[in-house]
N, C-alpha and C positions, 0 to 999 in steps of 0.2 A: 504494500500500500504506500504510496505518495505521502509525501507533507502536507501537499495540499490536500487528499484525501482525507488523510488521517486530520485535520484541522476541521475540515468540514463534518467532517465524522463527530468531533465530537461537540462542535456547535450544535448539530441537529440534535444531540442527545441529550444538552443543554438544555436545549426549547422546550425539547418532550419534557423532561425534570417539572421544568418550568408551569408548562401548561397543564402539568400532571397534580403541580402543586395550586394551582388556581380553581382549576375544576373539584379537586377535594373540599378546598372552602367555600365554593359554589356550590355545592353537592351536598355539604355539614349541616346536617338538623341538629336544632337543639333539644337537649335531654335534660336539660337543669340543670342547677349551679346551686346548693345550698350553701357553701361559705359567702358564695357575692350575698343570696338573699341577708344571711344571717350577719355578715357585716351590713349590709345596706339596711337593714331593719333597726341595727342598733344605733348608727349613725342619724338613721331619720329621726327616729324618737327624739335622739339629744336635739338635733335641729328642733323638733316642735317645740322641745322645754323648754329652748333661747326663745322662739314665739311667745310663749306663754310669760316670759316676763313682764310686760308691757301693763297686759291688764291683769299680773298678780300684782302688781304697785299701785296700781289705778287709785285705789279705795285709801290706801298712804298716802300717795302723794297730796290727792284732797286733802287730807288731813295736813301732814306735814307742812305745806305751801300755802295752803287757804284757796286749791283751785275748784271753781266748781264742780257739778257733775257731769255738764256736759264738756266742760273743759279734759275732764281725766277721762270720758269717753272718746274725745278724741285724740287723744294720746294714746288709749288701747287700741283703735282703729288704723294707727300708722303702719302696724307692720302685715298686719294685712292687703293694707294697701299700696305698699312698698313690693310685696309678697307677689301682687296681682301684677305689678309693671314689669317683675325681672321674669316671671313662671315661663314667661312665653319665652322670653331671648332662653332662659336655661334649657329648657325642651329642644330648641332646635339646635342651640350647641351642643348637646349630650347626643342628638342623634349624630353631627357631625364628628365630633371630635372622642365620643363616648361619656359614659359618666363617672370613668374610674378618673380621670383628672381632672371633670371639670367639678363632681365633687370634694377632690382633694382640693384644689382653689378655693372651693367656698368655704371651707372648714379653716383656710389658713388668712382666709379674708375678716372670717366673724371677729376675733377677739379685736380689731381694729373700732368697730362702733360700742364693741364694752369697755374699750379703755375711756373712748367720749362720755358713756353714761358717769363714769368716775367724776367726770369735771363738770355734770350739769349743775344748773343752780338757779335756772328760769325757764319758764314755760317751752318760751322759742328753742330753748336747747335739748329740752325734755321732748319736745316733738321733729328735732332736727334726730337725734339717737335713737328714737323709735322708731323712724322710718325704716332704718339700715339695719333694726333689730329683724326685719321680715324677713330678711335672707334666709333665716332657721325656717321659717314656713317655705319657702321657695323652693326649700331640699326635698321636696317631695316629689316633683318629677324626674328630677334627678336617679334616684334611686328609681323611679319607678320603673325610665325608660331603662335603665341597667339591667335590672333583674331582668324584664318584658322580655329582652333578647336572647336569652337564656332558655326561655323556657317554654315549648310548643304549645300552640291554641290550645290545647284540649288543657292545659292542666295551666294555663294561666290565668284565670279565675282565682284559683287557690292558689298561687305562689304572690299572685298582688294582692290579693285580700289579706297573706299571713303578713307580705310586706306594710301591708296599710296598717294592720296595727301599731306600727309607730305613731300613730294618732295618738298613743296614752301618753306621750309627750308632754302635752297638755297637760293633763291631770300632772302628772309628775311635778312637772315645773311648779304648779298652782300648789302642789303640795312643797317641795323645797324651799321657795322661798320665802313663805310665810313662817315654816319650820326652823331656817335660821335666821329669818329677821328674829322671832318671839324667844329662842331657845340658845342662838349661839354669837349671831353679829350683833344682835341690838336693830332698832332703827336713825333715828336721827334728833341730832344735837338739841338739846330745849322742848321734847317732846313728852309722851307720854311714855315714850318708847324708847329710853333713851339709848346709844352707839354701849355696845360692847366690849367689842374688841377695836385695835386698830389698826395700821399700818402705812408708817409715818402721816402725813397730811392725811390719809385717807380713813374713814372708821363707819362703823356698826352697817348700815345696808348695802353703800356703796362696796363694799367686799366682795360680795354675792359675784361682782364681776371679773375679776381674778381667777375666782377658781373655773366659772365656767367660761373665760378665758385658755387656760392651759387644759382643759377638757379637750377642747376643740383643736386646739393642737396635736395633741395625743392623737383623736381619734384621726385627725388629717394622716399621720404615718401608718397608722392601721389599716385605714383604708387603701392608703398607695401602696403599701406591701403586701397584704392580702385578700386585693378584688384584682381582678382581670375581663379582659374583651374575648368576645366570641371571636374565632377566627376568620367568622364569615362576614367583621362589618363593612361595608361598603364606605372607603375611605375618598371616595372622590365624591360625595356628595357637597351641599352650597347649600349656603340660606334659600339665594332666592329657587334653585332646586325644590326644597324643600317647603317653602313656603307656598310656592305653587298647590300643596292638598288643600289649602285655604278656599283658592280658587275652584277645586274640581268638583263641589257640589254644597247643598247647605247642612247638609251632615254632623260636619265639624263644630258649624255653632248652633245648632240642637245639641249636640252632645254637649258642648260648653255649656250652653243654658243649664241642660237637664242635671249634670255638675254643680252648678251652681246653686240650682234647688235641693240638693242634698249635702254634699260634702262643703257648700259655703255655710251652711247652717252651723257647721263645728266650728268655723271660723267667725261667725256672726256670733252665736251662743256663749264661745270663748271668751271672748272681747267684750260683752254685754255682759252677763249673767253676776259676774263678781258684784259688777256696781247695780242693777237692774235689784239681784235679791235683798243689799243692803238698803236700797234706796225705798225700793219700795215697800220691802216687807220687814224693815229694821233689825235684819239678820246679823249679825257678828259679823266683821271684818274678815276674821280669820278663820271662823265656819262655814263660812260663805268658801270661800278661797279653799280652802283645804279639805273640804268636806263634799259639799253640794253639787260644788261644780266639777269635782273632776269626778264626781262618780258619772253624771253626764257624759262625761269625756270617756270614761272607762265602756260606756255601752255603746256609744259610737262605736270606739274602737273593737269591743268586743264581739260586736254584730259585723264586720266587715270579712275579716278570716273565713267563717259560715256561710255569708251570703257570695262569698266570692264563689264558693265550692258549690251552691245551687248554682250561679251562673254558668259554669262547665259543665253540671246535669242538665241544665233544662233552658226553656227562653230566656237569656235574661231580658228581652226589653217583654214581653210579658208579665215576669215577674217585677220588674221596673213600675210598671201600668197600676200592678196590685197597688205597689208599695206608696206611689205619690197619692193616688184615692185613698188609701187611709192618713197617709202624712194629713192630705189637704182637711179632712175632718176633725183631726187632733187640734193642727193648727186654729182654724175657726175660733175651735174650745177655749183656745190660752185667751180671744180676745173679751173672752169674761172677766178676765182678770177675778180670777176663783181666792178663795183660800186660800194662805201658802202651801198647807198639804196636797191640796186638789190641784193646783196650779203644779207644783213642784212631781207632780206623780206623772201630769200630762207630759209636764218637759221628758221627761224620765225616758215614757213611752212613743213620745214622735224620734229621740236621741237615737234609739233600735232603728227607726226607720230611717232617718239619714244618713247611718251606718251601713245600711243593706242596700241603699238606694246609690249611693255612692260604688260603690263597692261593682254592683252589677254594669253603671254606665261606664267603669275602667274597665270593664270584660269585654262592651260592646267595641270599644274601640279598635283593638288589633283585629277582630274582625272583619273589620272594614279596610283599616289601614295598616301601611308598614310604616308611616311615619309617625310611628304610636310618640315620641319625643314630642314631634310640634303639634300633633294633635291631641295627646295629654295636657300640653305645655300650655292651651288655647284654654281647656277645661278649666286647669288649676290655678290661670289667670280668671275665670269668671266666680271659680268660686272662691278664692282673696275679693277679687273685687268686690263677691257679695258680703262676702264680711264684712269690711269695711264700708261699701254702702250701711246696709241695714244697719250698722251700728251708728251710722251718723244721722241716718232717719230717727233712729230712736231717741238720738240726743234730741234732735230736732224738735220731733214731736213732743217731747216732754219738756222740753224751753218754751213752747208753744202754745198745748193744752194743759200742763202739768199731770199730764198723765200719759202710760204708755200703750193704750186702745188702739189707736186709730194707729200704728207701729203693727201689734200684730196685725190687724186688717191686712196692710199693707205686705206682709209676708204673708198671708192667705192668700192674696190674691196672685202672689207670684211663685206659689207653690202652682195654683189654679193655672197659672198659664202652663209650665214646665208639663202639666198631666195633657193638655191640648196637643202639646210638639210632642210627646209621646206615644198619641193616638194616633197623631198623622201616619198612613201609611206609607206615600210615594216617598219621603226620604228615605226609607231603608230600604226599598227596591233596587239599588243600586249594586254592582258587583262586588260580590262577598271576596276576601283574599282564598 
């Protein structure tokens, strides 16, 4: 054989190698990933906890500063609405770039807006560091789109349902930081509550930001040394590539909406309920917060794991249809403004259903799409943004009326629409993946 044979020879066996190694990862199904899931489930939690700071301070800060009600509502309302402006860019850089390092970025980005809350000391500043506090809400498509990839249709239902349990986040957080403001940091100088401990210039609440400061760091190396990418992600994808599903039907913002009317309600209820059960029904600062609300939080979360696994048995936009006709019924109920036990039972019981409701519209998605990132990303922007609405309606309304009625009305009626877009049938006509 020649040189030049022999060279060409082994170019051609080169290619083969080559094209033999592309079509394997064109060819690679996924079978699941439990270390990503169980790193990304633990990471998202913390992320929800950094959420939940916001409005566990709420009911303090009023205190502490002399700020209104509605004033510390919207202060709990920043990071969800921070949460609703970045969900979308993160969705569709996670489908790009993956979400093993774009949530190692945000993990190494957070403790920068907690060093901020260290130094606040006025309104403007208190709402300048809670906006940047939503990042920890925003880690939820992140992870979401991470796991998704991993893991085939059939059993994705139940690997983002066990993922969406990080919702108990919330609660967690709602329980921590009340736990060492009362118990270990103290709260603030000239108070009722006064600083505990300290750390030079710095003492009693403001601490709380340190340690889930270096939390976040922590978890940022965990996560980059043990999550990894499928080998089949498609690395020459683009924004505007990507942003194109936007364009290819109304699909994507029904599913946003129908998001919105369940999984924004954890983020509206979050942000509301601390100040909502003190205000209205003269509950304990710290029973409220550590007690009421994150059991809320815990049956969201709890109902999503279960409902995700019915959505891989059965319809989920069927069982979707069930679930917003009873949501919408409950909700009516709360515009009684009941009893605190009658009131408190109803929250209790709509909480299950925006848990399962949530739950089953993230199953619908890869269904239809492969760009579950930016079409997640789209949902978890509508349901930030509806926390953050709803919660500034409710300030409103009660600056307004001095009551909070004509608030739920207003989330009755817009559970009412989301059950409309779900009965429509020519959207989901459209070709299944």
């Amino acid at each position: 054989m020649t040189d030049v044979q022999s060279g060409t020879s082994k170019i051609m066996s080169k290619t083969n190698i080559e094209k033999k190694n592309v079509e394997d990862e064109g060819s690679w199904n996924p079978t699941g990933n439990p270390r990503v899931l169980w790193v990304a489930l633990i990471t998202f939690t913390y992320g929800f906890s950094v959420w939940a700071i916001n409005s566990s301070l709420a009911p303090y800060l009023k205190d502490w500063y002399g700020f209104s009600t509605s004033e510390v509502l919207i202060v709990a309302a920043m990071s969800p609405l921070f949460a609703a402006v970045t969900s979308l860019l993160l969705g569709i850089a996670s489908d790009i770039w993956g979400g093993r390092i774009i949530f190692t970025l945000l993990l190494l980005f957070l403790p920068i807006p907690m060093i901020g809350y260290m130094f606040a000391d006025s309104y403007f500043m208190f709402v300048c560091v809670g906006i940047f506090m939503g990042l920890g809400g925003a880690s939820f498509i992140i992870g979401n789109t991470h796991v998704a990839v991993w893991y085939p249709k059939e059993r994705q239902g139940a690997a983002l349902g066990l993922y969406a349990f990080g919702n108990v986040g919330v609660a967690l957080g709602m329980i921590l930081v009340p736990f060492l403001l009362n118990n270990v940091l103290g709260g603030a100088p000239g108070s009722d509550l006064p600083p505990k401990m300290s750390l030079g210039p710095f003492e009693g609440w403001r601490l709380i930001f340190p340690i889930y400061a270096v939390l976040s760091l922590i978890l940022a190396f965990v996560y980059w040394t043990m999550t990894s990418e499928p080998p089949n992600r498609d690395k020459k994808l683009t924004f505007a590539s990507i942003a194109s599903v936007y364009k290819s039907s109304v699909l994507p913002w029904i599913l946003a909406y129908l998001y919105g009317a369940t999984f924004g309600a954890l983020m509206f209820n979050s942000a509301f309920l601390p100040t909502y059960l003190v205000d209205q029904y003269d509950i304990e600062k710290s029973k409220a917060i550590m007690l009421f609300v994150p059991i809320f939080v815990l049956l969201v979360a709890g109902a999503r794991p279960f409902s995700g696994w019915l959505g891989d048995m059965y319809n989920p936009r069927k069982l979707l249809i069930y679930c917003l006709g009873v949501q919408m019924v409950l909700a009516a109920a709360l515009c009684a403004q009941l009893p605190f036990s009658w009131q408190l039972s109803l929250l209790y019981a709509i909480a299950i259903l925006y848990g399962t409701g949530a739950s089953l519209v993230v199953k619908i998605i890869p269904l239809y799409f492969k760009e579950v990132g930016a079409v997640t990303g789209l949902a978890k922007t509508a349901g930030a943004t509806t926390g953050a609405v709803m919660t500034i309606i409710m300030s409103t309304v009660k600056g307004a009326t001095g009551e909070y009625t004509y608030g739920w009305l207003i989330w009755t009626g817009a559970i009412a629409l989301a059950l409309v877009l779900a009965l429509m049938p020519q959207p989901y006509k459209m070709q299944r993946l």
